[in-house]
N, CA, C and O atoms as CSV, one atom per row, in Angstrom:
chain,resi,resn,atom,element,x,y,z
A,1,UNK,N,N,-24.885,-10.588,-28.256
A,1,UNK,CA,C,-23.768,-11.000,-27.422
A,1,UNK,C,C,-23.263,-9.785,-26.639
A,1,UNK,O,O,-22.934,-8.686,-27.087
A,2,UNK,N,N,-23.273,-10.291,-25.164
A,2,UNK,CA,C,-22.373,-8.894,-24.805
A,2,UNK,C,C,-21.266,-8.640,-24.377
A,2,UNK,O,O,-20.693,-9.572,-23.814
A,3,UNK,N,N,-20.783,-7.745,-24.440
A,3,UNK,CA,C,-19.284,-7.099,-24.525
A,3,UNK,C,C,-18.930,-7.695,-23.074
A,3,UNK,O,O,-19.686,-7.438,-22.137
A,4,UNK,N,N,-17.962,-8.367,-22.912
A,4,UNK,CA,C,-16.973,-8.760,-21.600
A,4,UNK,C,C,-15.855,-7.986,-21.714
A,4,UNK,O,O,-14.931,-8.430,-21.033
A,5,UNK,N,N,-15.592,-6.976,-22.333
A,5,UNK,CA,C,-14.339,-6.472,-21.902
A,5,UNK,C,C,-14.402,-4.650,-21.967
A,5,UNK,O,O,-13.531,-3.882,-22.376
A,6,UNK,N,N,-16.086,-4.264,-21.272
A,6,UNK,CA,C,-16.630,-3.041,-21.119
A,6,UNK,C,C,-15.743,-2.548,-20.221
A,6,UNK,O,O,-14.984,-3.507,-20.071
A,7,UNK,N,N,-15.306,-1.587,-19.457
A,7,UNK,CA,C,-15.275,-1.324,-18.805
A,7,UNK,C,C,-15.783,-0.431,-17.373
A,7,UNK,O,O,-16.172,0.736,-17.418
A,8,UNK,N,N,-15.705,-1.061,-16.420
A,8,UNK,CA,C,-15.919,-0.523,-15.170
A,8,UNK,C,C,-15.910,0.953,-14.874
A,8,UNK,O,O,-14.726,1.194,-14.637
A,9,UNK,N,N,-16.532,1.966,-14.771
A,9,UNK,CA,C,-15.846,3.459,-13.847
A,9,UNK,C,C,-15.748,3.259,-12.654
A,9,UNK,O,O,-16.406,2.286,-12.285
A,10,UNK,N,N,-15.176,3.793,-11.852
A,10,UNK,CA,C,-15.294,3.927,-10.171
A,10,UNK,C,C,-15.759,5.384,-10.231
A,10,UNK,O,O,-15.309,6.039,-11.171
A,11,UNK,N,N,-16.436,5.882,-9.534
A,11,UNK,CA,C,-17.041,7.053,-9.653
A,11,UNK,C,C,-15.736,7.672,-8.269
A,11,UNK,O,O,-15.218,7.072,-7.328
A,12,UNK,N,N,-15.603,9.170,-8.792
A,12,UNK,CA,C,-15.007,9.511,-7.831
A,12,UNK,C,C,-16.117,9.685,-6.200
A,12,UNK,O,O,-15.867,9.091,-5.151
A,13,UNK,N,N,-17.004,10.398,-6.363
A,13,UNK,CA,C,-18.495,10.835,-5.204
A,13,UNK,C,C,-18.166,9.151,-4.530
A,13,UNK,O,O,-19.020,8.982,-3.659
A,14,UNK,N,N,-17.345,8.014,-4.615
A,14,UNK,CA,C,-17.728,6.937,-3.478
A,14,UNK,C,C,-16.449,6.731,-2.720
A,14,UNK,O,O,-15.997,5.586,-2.707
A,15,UNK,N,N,-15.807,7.676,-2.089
A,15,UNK,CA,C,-14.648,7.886,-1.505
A,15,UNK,C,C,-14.745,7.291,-0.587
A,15,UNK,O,O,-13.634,6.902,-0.229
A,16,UNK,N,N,-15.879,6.830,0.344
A,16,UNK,CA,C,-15.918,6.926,1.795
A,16,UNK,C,C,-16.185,5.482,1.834
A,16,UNK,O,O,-16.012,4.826,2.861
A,17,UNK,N,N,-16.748,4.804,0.353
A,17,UNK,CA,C,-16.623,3.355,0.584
A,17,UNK,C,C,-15.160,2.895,-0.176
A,17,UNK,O,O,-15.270,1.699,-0.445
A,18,UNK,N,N,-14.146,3.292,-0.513
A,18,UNK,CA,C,-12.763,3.531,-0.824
A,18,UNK,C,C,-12.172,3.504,0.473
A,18,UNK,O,O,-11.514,2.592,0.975
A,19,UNK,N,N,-12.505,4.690,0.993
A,19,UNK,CA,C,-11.875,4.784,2.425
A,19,UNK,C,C,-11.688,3.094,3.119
A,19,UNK,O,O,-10.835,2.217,3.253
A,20,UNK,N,N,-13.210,3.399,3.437
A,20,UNK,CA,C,-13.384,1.703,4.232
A,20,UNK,C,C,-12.733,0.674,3.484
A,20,UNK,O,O,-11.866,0.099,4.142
A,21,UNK,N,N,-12.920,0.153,2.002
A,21,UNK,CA,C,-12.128,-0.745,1.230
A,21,UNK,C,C,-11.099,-0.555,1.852
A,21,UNK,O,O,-11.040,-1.122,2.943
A,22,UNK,N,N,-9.733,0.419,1.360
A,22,UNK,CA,C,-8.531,0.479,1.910
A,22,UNK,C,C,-8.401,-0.090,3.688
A,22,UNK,O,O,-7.797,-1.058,4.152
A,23,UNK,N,N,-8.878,0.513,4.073
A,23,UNK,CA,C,-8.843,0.311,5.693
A,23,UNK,C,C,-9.127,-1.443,5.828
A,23,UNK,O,O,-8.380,-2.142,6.513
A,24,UNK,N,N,-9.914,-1.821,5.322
A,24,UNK,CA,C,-10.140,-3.052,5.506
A,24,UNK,C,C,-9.381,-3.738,5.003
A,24,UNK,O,O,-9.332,-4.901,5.404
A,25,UNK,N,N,-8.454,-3.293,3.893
A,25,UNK,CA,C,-7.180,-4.105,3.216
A,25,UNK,C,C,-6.261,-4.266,4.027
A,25,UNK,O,O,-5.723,-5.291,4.446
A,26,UNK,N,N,-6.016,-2.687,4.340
A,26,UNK,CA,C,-4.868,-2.464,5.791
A,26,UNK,C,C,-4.633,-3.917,6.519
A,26,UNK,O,O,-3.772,-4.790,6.630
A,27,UNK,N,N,-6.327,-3.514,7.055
A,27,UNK,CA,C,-6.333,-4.850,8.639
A,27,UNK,C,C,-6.273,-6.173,8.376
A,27,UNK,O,O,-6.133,-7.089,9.186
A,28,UNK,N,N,-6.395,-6.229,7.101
A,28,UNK,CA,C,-6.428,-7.849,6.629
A,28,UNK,C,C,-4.588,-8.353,6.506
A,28,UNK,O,O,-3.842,-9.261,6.874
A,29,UNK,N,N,-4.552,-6.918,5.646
A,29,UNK,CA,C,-2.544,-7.591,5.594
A,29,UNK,C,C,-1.709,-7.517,6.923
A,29,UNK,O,O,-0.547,-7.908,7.028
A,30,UNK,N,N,-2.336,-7.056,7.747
A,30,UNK,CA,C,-1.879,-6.588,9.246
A,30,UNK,C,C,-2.261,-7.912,10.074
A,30,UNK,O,O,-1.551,-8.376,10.967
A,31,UNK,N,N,-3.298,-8.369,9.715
A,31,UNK,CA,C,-3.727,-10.082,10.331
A,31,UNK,C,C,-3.383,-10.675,9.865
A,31,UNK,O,O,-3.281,-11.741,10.472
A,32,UNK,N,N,-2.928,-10.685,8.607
A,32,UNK,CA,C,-1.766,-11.630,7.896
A,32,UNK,C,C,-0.406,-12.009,8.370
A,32,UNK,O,O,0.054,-13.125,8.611
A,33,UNK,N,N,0.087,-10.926,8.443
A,33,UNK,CA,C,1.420,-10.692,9.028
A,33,UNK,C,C,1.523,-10.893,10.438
A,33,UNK,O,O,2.534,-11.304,11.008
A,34,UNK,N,N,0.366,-10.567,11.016
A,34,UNK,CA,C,0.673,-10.781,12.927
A,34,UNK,C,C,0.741,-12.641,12.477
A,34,UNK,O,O,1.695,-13.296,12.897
A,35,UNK,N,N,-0.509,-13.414,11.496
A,35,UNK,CA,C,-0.646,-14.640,11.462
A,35,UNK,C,C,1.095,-15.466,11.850
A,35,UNK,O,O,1.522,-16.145,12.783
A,36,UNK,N,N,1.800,-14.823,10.289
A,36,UNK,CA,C,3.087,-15.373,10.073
A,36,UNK,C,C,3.774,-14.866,11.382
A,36,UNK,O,O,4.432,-15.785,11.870
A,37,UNK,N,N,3.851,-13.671,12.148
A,37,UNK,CA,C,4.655,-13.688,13.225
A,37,UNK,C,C,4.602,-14.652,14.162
A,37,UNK,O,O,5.509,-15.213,14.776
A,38,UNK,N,N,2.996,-14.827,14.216
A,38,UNK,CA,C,3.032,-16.067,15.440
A,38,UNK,C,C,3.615,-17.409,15.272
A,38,UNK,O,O,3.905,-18.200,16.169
A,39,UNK,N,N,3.779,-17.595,13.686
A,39,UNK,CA,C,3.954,-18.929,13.332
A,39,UNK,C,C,5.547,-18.966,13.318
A,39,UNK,O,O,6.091,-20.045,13.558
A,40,UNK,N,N,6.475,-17.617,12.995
A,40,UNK,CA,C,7.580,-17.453,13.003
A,40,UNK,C,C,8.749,-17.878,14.815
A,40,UNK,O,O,9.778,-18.464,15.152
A,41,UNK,N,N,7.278,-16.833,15.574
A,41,UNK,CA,C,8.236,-17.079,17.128
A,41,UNK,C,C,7.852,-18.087,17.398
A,41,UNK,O,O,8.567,-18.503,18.309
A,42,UNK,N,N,6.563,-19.312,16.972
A,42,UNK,CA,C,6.985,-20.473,17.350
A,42,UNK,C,C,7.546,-21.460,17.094
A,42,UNK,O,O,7.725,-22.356,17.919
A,43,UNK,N,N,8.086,-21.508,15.440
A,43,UNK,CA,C,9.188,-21.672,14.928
A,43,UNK,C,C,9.961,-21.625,15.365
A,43,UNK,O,O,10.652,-22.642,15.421
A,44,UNK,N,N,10.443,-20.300,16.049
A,44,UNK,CA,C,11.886,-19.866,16.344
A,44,UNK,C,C,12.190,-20.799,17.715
A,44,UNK,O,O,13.266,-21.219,18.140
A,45,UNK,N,N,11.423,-20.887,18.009
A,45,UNK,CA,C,11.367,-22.089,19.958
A,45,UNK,C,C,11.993,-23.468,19.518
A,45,UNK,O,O,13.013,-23.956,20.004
A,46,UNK,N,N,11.064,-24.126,18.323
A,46,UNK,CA,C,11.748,-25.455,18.290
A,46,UNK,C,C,12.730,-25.536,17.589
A,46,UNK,O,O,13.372,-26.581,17.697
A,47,UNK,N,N,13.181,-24.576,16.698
A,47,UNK,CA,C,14.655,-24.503,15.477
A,47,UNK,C,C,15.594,-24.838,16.257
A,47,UNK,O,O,15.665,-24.183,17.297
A,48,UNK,N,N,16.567,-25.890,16.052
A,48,UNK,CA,C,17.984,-26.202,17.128
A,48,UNK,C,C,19.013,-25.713,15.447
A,48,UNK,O,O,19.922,-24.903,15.630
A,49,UNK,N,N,18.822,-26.166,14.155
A,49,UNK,CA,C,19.597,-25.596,13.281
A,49,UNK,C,C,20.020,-24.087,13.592
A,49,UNK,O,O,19.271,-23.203,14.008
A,50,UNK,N,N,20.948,-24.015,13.393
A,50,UNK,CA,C,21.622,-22.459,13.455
A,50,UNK,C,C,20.818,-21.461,12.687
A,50,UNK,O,O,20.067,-20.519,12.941
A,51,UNK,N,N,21.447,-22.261,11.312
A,51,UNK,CA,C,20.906,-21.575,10.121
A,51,UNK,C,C,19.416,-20.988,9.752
A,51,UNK,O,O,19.249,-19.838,9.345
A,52,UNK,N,N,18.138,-22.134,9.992
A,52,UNK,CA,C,17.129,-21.729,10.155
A,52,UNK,C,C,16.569,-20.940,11.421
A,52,UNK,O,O,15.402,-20.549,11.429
A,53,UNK,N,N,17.391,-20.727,12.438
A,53,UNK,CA,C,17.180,-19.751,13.544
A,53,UNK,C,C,17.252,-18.632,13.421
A,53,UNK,O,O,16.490,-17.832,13.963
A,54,UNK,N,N,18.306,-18.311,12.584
A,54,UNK,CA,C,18.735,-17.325,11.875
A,54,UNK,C,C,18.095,-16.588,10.820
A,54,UNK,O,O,18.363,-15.436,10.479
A,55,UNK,N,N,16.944,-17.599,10.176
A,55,UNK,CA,C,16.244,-17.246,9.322
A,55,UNK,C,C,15.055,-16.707,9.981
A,55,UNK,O,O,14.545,-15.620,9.709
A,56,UNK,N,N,14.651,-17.524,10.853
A,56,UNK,CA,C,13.468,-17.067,11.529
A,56,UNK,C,C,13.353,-15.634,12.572
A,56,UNK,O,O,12.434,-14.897,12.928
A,57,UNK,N,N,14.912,-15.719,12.836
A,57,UNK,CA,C,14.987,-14.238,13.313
A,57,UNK,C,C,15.079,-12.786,12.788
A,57,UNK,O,O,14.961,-11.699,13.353
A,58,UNK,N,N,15.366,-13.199,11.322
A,58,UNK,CA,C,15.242,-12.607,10.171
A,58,UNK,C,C,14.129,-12.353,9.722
A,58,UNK,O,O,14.003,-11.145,9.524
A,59,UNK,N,N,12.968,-13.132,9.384
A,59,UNK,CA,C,12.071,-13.134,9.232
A,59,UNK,C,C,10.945,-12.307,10.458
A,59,UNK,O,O,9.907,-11.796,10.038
A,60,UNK,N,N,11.151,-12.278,11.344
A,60,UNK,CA,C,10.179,-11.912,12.839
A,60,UNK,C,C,10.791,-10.303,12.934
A,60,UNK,O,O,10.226,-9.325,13.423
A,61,UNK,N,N,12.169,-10.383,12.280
A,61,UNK,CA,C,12.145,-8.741,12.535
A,61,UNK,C,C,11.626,-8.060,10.990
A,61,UNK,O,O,11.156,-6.922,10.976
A,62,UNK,N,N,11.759,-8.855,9.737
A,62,UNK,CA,C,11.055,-8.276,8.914
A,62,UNK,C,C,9.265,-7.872,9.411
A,62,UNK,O,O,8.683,-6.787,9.423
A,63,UNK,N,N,8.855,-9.070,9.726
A,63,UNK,CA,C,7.005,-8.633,9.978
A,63,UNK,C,C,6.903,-7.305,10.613
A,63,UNK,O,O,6.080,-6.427,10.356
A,64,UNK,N,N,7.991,-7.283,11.599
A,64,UNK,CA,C,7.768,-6.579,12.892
A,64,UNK,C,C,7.672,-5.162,12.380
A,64,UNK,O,O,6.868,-4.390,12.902
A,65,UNK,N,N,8.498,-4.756,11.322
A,65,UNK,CA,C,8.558,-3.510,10.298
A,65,UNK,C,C,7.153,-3.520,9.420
A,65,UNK,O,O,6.503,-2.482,9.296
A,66,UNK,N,N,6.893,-4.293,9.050
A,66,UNK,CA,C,6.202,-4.414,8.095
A,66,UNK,C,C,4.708,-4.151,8.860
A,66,UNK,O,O,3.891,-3.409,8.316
A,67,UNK,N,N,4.398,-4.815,10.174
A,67,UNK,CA,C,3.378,-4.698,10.824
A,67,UNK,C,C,3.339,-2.982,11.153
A,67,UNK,O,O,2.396,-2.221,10.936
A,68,UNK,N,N,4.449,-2.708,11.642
A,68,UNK,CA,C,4.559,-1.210,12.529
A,68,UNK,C,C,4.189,-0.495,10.595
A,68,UNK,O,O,3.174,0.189,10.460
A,69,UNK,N,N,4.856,-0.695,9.665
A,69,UNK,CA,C,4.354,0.566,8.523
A,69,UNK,C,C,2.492,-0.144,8.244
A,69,UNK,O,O,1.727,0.481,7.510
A,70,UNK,N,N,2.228,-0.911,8.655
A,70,UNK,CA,C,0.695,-1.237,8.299
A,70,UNK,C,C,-0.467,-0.451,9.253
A,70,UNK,O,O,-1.668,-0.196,9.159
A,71,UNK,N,N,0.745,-0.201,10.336
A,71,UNK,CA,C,-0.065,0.620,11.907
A,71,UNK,C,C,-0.102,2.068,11.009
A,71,UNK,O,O,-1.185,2.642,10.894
A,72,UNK,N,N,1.012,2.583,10.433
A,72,UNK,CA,C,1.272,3.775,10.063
A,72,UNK,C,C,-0.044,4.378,9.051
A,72,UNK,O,O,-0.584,5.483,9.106
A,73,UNK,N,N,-0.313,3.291,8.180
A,73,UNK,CA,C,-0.725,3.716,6.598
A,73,UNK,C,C,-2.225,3.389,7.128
A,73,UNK,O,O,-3.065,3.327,6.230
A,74,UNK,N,N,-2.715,3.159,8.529
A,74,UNK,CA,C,-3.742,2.930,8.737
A,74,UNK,C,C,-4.774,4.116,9.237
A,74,UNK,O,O,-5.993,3.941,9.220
A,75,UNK,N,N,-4.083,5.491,9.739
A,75,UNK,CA,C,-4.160,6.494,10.127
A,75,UNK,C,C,-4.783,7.421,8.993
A,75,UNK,O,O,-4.262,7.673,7.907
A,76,UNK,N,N,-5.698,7.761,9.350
A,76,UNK,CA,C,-6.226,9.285,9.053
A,76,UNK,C,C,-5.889,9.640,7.459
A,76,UNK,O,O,-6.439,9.341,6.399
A,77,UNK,N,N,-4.535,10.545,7.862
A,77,UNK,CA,C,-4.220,11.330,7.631
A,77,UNK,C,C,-3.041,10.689,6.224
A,77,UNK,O,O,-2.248,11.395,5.600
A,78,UNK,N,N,-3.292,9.047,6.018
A,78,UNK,CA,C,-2.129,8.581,5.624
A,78,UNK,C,C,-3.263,8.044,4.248
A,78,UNK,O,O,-3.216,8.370,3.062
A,79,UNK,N,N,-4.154,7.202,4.897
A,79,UNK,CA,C,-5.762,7.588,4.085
A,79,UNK,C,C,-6.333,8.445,3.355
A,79,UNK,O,O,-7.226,8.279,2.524
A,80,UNK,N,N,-6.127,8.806,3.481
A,80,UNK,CA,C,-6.885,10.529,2.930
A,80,UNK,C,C,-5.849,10.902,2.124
A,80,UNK,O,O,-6.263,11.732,1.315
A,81,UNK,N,N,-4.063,10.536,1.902
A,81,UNK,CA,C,-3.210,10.930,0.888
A,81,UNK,C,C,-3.536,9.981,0.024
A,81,UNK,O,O,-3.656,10.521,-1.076
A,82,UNK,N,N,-3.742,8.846,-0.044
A,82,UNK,CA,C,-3.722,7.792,-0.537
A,82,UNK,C,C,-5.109,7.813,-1.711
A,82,UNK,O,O,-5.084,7.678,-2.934
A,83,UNK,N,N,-6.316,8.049,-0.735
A,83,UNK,CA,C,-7.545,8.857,-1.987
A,83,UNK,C,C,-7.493,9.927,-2.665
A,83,UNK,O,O,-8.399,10.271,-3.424
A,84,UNK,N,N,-6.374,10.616,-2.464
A,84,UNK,CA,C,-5.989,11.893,-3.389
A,84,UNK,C,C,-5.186,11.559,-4.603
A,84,UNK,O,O,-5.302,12.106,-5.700
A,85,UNK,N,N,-4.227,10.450,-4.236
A,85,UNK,CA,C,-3.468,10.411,-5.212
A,85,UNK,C,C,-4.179,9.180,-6.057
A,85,UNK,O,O,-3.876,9.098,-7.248
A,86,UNK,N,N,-5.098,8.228,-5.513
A,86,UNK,CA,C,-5.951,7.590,-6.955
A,86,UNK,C,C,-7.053,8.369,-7.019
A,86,UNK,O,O,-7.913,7.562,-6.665
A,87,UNK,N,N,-7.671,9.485,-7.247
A,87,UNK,CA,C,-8.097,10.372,-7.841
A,87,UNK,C,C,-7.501,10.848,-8.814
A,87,UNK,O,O,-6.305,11.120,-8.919
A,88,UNK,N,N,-8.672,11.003,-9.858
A,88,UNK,CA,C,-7.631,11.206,-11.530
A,88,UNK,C,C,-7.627,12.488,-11.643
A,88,UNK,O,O,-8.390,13.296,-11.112
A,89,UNK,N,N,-6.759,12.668,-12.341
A,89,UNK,CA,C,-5.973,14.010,-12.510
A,89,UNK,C,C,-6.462,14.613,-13.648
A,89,UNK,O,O,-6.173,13.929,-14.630
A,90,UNK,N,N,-7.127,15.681,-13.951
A,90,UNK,CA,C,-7.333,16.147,-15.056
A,90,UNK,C,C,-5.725,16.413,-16.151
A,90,UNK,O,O,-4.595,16.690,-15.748
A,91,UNK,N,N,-6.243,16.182,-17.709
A,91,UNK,CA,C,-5.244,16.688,-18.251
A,91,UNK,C,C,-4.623,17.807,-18.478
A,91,UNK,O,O,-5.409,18.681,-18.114
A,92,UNK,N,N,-3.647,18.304,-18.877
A,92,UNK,CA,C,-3.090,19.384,-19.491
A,92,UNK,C,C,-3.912,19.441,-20.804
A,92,UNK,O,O,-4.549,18.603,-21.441
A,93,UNK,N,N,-3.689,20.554,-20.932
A,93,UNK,CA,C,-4.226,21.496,-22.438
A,93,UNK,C,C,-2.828,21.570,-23.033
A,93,UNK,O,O,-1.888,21.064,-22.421
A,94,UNK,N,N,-2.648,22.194,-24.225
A,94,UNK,CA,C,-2.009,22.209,-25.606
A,94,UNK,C,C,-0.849,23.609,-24.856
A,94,UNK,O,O,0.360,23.798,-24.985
A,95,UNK,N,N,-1.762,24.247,-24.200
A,95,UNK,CA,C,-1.202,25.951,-23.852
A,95,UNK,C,C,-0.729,25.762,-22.850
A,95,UNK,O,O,-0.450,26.811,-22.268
A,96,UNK,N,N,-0.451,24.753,-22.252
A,96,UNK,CA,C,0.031,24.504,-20.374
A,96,UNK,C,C,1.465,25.224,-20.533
A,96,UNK,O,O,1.992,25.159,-21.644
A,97,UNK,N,N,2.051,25.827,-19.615
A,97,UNK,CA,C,3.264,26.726,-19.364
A,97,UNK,C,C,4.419,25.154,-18.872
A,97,UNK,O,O,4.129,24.046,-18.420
A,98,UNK,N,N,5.564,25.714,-19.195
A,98,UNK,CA,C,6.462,24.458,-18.611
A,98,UNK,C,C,6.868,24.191,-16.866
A,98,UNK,O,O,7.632,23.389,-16.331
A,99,UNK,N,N,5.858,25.396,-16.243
A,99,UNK,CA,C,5.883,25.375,-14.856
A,99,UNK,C,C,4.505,24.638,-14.400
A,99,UNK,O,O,4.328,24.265,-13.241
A,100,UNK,N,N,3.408,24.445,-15.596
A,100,UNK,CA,C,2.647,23.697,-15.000
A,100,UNK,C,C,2.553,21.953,-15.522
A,100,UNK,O,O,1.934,21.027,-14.999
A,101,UNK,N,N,3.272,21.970,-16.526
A,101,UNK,CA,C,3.558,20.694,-16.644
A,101,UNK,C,C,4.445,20.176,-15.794
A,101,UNK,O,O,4.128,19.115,-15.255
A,102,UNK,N,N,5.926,20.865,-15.425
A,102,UNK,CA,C,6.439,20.065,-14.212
A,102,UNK,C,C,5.745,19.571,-12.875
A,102,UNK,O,O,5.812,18.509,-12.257
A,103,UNK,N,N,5.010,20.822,-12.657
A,103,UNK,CA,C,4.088,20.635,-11.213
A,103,UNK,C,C,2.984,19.347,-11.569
A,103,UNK,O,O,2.844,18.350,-10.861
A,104,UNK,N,N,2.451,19.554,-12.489
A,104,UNK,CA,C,1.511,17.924,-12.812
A,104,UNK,C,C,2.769,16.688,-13.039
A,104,UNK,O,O,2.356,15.628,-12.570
A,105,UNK,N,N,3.452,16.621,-13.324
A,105,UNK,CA,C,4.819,15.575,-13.628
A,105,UNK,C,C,5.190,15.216,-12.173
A,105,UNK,O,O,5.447,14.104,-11.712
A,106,UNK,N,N,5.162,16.253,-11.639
A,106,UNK,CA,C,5.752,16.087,-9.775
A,106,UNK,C,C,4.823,15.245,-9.369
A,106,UNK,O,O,5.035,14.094,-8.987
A,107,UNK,N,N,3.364,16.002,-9.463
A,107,UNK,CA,C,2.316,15.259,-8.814
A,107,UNK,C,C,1.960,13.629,-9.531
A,107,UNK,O,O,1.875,12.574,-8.902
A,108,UNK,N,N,1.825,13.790,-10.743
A,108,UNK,CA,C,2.366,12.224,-10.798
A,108,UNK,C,C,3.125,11.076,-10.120
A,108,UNK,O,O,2.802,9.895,-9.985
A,109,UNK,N,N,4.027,11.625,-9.799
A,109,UNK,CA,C,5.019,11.152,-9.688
A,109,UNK,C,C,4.891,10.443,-8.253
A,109,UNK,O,O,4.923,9.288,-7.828
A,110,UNK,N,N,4.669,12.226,-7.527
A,110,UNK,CA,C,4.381,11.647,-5.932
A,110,UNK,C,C,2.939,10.833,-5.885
A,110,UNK,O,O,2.805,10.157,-4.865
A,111,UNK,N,N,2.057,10.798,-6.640
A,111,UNK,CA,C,0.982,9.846,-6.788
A,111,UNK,C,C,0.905,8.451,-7.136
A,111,UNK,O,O,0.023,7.704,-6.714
A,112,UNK,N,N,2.173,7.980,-8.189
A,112,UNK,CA,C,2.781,6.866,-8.147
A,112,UNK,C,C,3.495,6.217,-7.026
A,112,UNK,O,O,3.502,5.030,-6.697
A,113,UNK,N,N,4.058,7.173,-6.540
A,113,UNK,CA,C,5.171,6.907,-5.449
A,113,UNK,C,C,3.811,6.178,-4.039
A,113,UNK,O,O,3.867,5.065,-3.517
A,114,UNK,N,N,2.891,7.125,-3.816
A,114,UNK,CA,C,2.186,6.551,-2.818
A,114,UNK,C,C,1.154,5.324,-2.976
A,114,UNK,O,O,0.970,4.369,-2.220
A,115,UNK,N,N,0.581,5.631,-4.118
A,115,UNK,CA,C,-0.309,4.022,-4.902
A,115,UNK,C,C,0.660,3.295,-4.879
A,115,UNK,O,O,0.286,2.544,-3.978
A,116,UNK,N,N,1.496,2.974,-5.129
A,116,UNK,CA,C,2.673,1.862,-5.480
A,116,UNK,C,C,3.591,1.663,-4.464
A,116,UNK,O,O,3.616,0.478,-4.134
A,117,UNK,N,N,4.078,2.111,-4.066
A,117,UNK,CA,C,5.731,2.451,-3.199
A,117,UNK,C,C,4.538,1.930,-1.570
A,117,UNK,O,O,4.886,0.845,-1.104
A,118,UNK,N,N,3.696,2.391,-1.053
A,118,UNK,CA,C,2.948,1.875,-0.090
A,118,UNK,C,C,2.988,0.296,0.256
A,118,UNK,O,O,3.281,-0.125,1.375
A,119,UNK,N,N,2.721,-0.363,-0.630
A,119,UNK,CA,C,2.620,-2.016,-0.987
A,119,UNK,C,C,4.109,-2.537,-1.337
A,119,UNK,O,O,4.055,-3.734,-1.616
A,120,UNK,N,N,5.445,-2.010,-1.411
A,120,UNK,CA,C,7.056,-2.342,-1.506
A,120,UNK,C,C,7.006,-2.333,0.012
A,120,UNK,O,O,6.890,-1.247,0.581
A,121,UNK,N,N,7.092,-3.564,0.780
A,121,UNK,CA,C,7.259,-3.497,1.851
A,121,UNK,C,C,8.621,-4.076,2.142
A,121,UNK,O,O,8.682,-4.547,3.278
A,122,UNK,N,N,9.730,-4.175,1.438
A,122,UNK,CA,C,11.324,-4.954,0.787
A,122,UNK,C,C,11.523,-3.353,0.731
A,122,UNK,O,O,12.535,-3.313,0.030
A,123,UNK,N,N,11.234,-2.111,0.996
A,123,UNK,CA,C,12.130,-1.045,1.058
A,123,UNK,C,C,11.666,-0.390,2.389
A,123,UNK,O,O,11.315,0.778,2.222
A,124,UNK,N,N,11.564,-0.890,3.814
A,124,UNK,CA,C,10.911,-0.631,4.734
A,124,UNK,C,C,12.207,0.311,5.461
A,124,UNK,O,O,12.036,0.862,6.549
């Protein structure tokens, strides 16, 4: 019988098909979101309710953020932070100084912040 709950490695050496993955995630949630914009401003044409006008104008300026940080994180240079920080981090040793455990704690931290905090598009 074999094991179903082996696990997977991702090798670090396949960055460049990472790269492309990401990028192609980018453009997909970016065609997502242009999708709902279009469906939002034509919404917004036939709405005579106040209330749902209101929503929809709400809504068309959320995408509109959300599209412009998808333009952002699509760049270069925004890429390339993003494969650094899911790249694994070697551990500390037993002898690490308390200046190099903070500096790995930082980098954690800001490595969480960009894997994660990237995809919170409710703190735009």
């Amino acid at each position: 019988m074999e094991n179903i709950f082996k696990k997977k490695l991702i090798a670090v050496s396949k960055e460049p098909i990472v790269e492309i993955n990401r990028l192609k995630e980018l453009k997909q949630l970016k065609q997502l979101a242009n999708n709902y914009l279009i469906f939002y401003l034509e919404h917004q044409k036939l709405e005579k309710n106040s209330w749902k006008k209101d929503l929809s104008d709400r809504n068309i300026l959320l995408l509109k953020k959300i599209i412009n940080k998808l333009n952002k994180l699509q760049h270069n240079d925004r890429i390339a932070e993003y494969l650094e920080a899911i790249k694994p981090t070697p551990a500390l040793n037993n002898k690490a100084t308390v200046e190099e455990k903070n500096k790995a704690h930082q980098k954690y931290l800001q490595n969480f912040g960009i894997i994660f905090g990237q995809g919170n598009f409710f703190s735009l």
